[in-house]
C-alpha positions as CSV (number, residue, x, y, z in Angstrom):
1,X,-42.0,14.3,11.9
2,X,-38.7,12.2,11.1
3,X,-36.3,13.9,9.1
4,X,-37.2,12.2,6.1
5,X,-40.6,13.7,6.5
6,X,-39.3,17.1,6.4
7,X,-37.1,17.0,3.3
8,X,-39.9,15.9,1.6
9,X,-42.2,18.4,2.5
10,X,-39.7,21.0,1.3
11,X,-39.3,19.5,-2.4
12,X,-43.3,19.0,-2.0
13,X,-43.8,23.0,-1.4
14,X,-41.2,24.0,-4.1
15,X,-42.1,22.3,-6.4
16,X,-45.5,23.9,-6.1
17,X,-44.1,27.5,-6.1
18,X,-42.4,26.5,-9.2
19,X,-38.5,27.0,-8.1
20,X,-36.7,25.0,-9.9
21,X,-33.7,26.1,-9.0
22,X,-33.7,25.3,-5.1
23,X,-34.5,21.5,-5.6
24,X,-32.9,18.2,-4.5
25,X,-31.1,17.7,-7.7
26,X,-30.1,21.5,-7.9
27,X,-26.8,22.4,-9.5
28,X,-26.4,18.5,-10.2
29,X,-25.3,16.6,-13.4
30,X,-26.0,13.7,-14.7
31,X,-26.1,11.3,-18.1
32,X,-29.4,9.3,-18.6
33,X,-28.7,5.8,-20.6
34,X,-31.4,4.4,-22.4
35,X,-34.1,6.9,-23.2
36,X,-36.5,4.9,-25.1
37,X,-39.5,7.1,-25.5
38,X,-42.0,9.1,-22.5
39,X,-43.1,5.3,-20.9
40,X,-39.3,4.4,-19.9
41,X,-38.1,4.2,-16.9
42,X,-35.0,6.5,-17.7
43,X,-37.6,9.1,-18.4
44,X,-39.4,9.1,-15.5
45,X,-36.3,9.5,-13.6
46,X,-34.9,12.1,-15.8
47,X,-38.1,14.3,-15.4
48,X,-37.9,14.1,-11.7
49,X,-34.3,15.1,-11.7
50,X,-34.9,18.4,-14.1
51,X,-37.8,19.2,-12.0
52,X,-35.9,19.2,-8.9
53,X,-33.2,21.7,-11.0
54,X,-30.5,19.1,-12.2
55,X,-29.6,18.9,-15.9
56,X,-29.2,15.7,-17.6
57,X,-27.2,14.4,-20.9
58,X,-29.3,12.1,-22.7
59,X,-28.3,8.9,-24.9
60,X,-30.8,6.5,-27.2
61,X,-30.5,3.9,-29.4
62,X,-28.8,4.9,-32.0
63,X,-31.1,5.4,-35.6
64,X,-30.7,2.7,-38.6
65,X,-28.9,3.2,-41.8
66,X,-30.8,4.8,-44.1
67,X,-33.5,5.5,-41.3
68,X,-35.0,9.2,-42.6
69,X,-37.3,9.4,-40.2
70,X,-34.8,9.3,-37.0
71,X,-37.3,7.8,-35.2
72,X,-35.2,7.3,-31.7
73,X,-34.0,10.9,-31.9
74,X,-37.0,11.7,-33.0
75,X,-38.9,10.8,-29.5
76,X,-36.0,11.9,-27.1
77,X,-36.6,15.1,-29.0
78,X,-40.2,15.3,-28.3
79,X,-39.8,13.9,-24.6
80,X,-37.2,16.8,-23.8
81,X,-38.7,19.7,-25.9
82,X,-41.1,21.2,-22.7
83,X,-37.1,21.0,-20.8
């Protein structure tokens, strides 16, 4: 099996046990750009760092004047919340 392989396989069969703390990403930091909402790419590569044991910073678009709702925050908010 080519070293590769193997690495792999030991992310695979931590992930599994649930150890987030051992992962590729582990004791890592890093600042996401972009989060649009749970379909971007940022996301997707946000999750797989956390679940590997690395924090992230986060940054959106920021909310229009006089936007009540906060809608951007709003869904980096709901994206993160399970984190």
């Amino acid at each position: 099996m080519a070293e590769g392989g193997q690495n792999r396989y030991l992310v695979t069969a931590l992930e599994r046990k649930g150890n987030r703390e051992m992962g590729l990403f582990s004791g890592k930091r890093g600042l996401i750009l972009g989060v649009a909402n749970d379909r971007s790419i940022a996301w997707v590569i946000a999750q797989e760092i956390m679940q590997q044991g690395g924090l992230c910073g986060f940054t959106h678009l920021p909310d229009r004047p006089g936007d009540e709702k906060m809608r951007n925050r709003r869904r980096v908010a709901q994206c993160i919340e399970k984190y």
